[in-house]
C-alpha positions in Angstrom: -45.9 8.2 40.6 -45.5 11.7 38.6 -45.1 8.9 35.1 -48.2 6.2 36.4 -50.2 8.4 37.8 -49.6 12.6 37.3 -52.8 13.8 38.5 -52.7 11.8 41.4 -49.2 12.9 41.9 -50.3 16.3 41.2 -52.9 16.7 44.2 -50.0 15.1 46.7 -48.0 17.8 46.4 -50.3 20.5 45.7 -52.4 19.1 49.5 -48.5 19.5 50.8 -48.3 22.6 50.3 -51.7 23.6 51.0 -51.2 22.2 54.4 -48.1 23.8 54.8 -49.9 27.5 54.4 -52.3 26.0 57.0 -49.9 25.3 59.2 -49.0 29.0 58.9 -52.4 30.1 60.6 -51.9 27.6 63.2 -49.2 28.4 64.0 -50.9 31.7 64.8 -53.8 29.8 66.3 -56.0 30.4 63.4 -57.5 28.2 60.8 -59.0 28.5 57.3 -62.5 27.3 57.0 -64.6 25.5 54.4 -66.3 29.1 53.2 -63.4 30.5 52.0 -62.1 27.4 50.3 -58.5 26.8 49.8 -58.5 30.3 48.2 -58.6 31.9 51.8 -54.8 30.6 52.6 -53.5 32.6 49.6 -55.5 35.8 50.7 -54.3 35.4 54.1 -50.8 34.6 53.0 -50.6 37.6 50.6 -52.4 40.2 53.6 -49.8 39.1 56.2 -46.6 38.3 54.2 -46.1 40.3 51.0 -44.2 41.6 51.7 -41.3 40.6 52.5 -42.2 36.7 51.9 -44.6 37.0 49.0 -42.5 36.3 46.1 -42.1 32.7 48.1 -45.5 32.0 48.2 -46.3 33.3 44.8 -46.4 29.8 42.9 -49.1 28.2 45.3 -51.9 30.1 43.3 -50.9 28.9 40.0 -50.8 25.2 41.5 -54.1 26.1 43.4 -55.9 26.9 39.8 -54.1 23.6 38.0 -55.4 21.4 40.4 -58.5 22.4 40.5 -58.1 22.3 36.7 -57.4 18.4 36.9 -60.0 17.7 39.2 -62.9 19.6 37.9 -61.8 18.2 34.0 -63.3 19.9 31.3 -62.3 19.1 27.6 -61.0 22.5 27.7 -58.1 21.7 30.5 -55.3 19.4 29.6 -54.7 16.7 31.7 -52.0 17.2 34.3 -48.0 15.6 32.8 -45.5 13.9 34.4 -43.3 17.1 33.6 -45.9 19.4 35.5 -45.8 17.2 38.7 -41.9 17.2 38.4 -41.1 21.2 38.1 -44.3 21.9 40.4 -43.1 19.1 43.4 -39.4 21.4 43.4 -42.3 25.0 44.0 -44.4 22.6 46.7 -40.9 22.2 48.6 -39.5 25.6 48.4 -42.6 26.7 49.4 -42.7 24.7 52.7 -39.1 24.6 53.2 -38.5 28.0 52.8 -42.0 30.6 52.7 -43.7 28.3 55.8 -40.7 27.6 57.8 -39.8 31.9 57.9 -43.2 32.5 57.9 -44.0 30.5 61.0 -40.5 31.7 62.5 -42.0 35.0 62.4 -45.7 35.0 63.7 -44.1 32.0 66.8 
C-alpha cells in the first residue's frame, strides 16, 4: 500500500498510533474529546509522561503535523512518499509497542 497508495497508507498508521495514545487515557478511564482535536493526546502524553517516557512518544507530533499536511493539501506541502510511510510505519510501532504498552503498565 505505502507504493499504490502513500497517503492512504500514511493516515493507517498515523490513526494507529493516534489510537494507541487513546488507549493510554483509557486506560486511565479518560478520553480525549473533539475540542481539543488530536493535539490534546500529545499534550496529555507530554504532561503525564516526559519524563521518563517522552523521548518515545516524541515522533507522534511530527506524524500528527504530516498528516494533517496530506490531508489538508496545499501546493505548498509535498505529497506524502512511499519512503515516508515506510520509516514513519517502524515510529507508529515503537510508539505502541513500546511508549503505550509502559505507559499503560504504569497508570493500570
Amino acid at each position: 500500500m505505502a507504493d499504490t497508495d502513500p497517503q492512504g497508507a500514511y493516515a493507517l498508521l498515523y490513526d494507529a498510533a493516534r489510537k494507541g495514545l487513546a488507549a493510554v487515557l483509557q486506560a486511565q478511564g479518560l478520553r480525549a474529546t473533539a475540542k481539543g482535536g488530536h493535539l490534546i493526546l500529545q499534550d496529555a502524553m507530554v504532561v503525564q509522561f516526559d519524563p521518563p517516557l517522552g523521548h518515545l512518544f516524541r515522533p507522534f507530533n511530527r506524524m500528527r503535523q504530516r498528516r494533517n499536511q496530506s490531508e489538508y493539501a496545499s501546493t505548498d506541502n509535498p505529497q506524502v512518499t512511499s519512503d515516508e510511510v515506510r520509516s514513519d510505519l517502524q515510529r507508529a510501532r515503537s510508539l505502541i509497542e513500546d511508549f503505550c504498552v509502559k505507559a499503560i503498565t504504569l497508570v493500570s
